[in-house]
C-alpha positions in Angstrom: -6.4 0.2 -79.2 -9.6 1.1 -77.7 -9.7 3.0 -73.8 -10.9 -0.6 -72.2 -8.5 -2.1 -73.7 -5.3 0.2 -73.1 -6.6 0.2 -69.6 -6.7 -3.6 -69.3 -3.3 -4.0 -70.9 -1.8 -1.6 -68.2 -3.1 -3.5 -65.0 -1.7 -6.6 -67.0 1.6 -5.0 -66.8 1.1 -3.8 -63.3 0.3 -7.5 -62.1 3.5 -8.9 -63.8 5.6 -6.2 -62.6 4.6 -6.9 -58.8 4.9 -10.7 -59.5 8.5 -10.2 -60.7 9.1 -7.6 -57.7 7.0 -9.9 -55.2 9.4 -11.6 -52.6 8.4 -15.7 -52.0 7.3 -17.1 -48.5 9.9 -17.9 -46.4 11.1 -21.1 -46.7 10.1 -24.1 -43.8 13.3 -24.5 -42.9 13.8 -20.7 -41.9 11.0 -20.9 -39.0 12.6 -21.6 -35.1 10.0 -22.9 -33.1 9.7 -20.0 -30.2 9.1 -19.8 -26.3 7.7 -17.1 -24.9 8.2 -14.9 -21.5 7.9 -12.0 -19.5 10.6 -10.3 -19.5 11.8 -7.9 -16.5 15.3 -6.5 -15.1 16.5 -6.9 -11.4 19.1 -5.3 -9.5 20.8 -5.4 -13.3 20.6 -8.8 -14.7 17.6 -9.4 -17.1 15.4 -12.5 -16.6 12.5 -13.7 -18.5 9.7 -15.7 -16.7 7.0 -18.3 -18.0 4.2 -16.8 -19.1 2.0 -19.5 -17.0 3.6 -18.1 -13.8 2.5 -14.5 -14.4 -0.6 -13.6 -14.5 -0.5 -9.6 -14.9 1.9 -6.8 -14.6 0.8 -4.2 -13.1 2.3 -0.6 -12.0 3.3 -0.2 -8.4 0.1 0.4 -6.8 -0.4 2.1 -3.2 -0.2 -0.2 -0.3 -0.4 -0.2 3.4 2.5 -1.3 5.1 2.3 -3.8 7.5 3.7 -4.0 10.9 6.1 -6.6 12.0 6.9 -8.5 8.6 10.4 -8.7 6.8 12.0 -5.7 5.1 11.3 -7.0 1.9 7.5 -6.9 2.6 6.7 -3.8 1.3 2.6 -4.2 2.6 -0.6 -5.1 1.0 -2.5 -3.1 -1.9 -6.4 -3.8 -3.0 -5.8 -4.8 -6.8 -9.8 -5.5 -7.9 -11.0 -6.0 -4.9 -8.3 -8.3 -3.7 -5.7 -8.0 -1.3 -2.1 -8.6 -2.9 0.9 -9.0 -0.7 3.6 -6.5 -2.8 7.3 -8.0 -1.9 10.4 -6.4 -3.2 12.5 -9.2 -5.2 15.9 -7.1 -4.5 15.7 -6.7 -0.4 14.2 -10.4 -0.9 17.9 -11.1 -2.7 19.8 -9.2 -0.5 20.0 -6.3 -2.8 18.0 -2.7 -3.7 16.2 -1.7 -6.4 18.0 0.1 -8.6 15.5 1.7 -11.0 13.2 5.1 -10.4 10.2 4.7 -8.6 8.4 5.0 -12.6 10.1 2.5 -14.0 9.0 -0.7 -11.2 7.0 -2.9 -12.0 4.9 -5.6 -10.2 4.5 -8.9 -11.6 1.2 -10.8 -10.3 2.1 -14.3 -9.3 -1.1 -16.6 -9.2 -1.0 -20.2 -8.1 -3.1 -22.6 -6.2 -1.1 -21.7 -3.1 0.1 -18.3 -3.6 -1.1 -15.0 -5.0 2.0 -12.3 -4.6 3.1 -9.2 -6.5 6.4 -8.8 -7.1 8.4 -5.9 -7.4 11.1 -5.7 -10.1 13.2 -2.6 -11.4 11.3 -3.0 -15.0 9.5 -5.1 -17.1 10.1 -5.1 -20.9 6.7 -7.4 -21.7 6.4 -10.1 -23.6 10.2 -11.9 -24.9 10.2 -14.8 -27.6 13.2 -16.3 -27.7 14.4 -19.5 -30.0 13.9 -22.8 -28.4 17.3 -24.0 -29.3 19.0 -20.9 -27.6 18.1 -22.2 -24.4 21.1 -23.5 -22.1 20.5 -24.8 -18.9 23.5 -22.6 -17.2 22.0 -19.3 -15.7 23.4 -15.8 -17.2 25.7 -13.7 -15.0 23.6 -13.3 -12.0 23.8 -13.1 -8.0 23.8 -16.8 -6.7 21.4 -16.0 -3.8 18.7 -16.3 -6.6 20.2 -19.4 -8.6 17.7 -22.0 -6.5 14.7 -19.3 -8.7 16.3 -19.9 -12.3 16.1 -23.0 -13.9 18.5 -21.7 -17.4 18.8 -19.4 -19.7 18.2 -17.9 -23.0 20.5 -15.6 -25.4 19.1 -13.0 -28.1 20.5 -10.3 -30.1 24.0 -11.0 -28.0 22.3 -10.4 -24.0 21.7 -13.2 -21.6 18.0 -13.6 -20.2 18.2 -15.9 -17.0 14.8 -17.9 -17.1 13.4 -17.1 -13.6 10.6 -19.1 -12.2 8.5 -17.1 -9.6 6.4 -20.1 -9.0 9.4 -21.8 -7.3 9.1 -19.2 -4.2 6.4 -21.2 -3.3 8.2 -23.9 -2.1 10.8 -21.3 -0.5 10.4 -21.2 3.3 11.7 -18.2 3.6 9.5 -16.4 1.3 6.6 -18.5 2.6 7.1 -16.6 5.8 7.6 -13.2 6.3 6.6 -12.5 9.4 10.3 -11.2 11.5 11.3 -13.7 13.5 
């Protein structure tokens, strides 16, 4: 056999070799349609939020504290040019924040009527979670913040309660945190 031809015959043997060791596409039935959050821990439970509902996470940035709002109004920080209230989720619950200083997190919450950071103890990013793991009974979590999840979904054996920050919108106690 001639060079070419020696050479031609081994990448015909290479190709049927990696056909034989190729594995197939997986098959329709193994793909579970997905949903997607944001997923973040608070004063120990994790939660997952819809990805509509946050717009940005962003790293505790410096603020001014303001005088004569609630506890859990931690102040007001210039994020781009635009003032964002910063309010800490756990004194909001009740409750403290229970991770270092590093670790927090603020999650931006932008809606028509609202445009808040909120403080969390971390956020893990982006969660996808089967569709048909969702149940509509909230994981193991304080029941001051029950009205703010609306179910839950379970993954690799942990519950994620699915919390929706828009719903403090419509809370009139978040609404105003001037002390009373």
């Amino acid at each position: 056999m001639s060079e070419p031809q020696v050479a031609f015959q081994a990448l015909l043997d290479l190709a049927q070799r990696s056909r034989a060791a190729a594995r197939g596409l997986p098959a329709q039935t193994d793909i579970r349609p997905q949903w997607s959050g944001i997923g973040f821990s608070l004063m120990g439970s994790n939660f997952v939020a819809p990805m509509g509902e946050v717009s940005e996470m962003l790293e505790v940035p410096s603020f001014t504290h303001l005088p004569g709002v609630q506890p859990w109004v931690k102040g007001v920080a210039n994020v781009r040019g635009r003032l964002l209230p910063i309010f800490d989720m756990a004194t909001f619950f009740g409750d403290r924040l229970i991770s270092g200083r590093k670790q927090r997190r603020v999650l931006v919450l932008e809606t028509e009527n609202l445009y808040s950071g909120l403080m969390v103890d971390q956020v893990f990013g982006m969660q996808h979670f089967p569709m048909d793991e969702y149940s509509e009974q909230a994981g193991a979590i304080a029941s001051n913040i029950l009205p703010f999840v609306t179910g839950s979904y379970s993954l690799g054996g942990q519950q994620w309660s699915l919390f929706r920050p828009g719903l403090l919108a419509e809370d009139p106690r978040f609404i105003n945190a001037a002390k009373g």
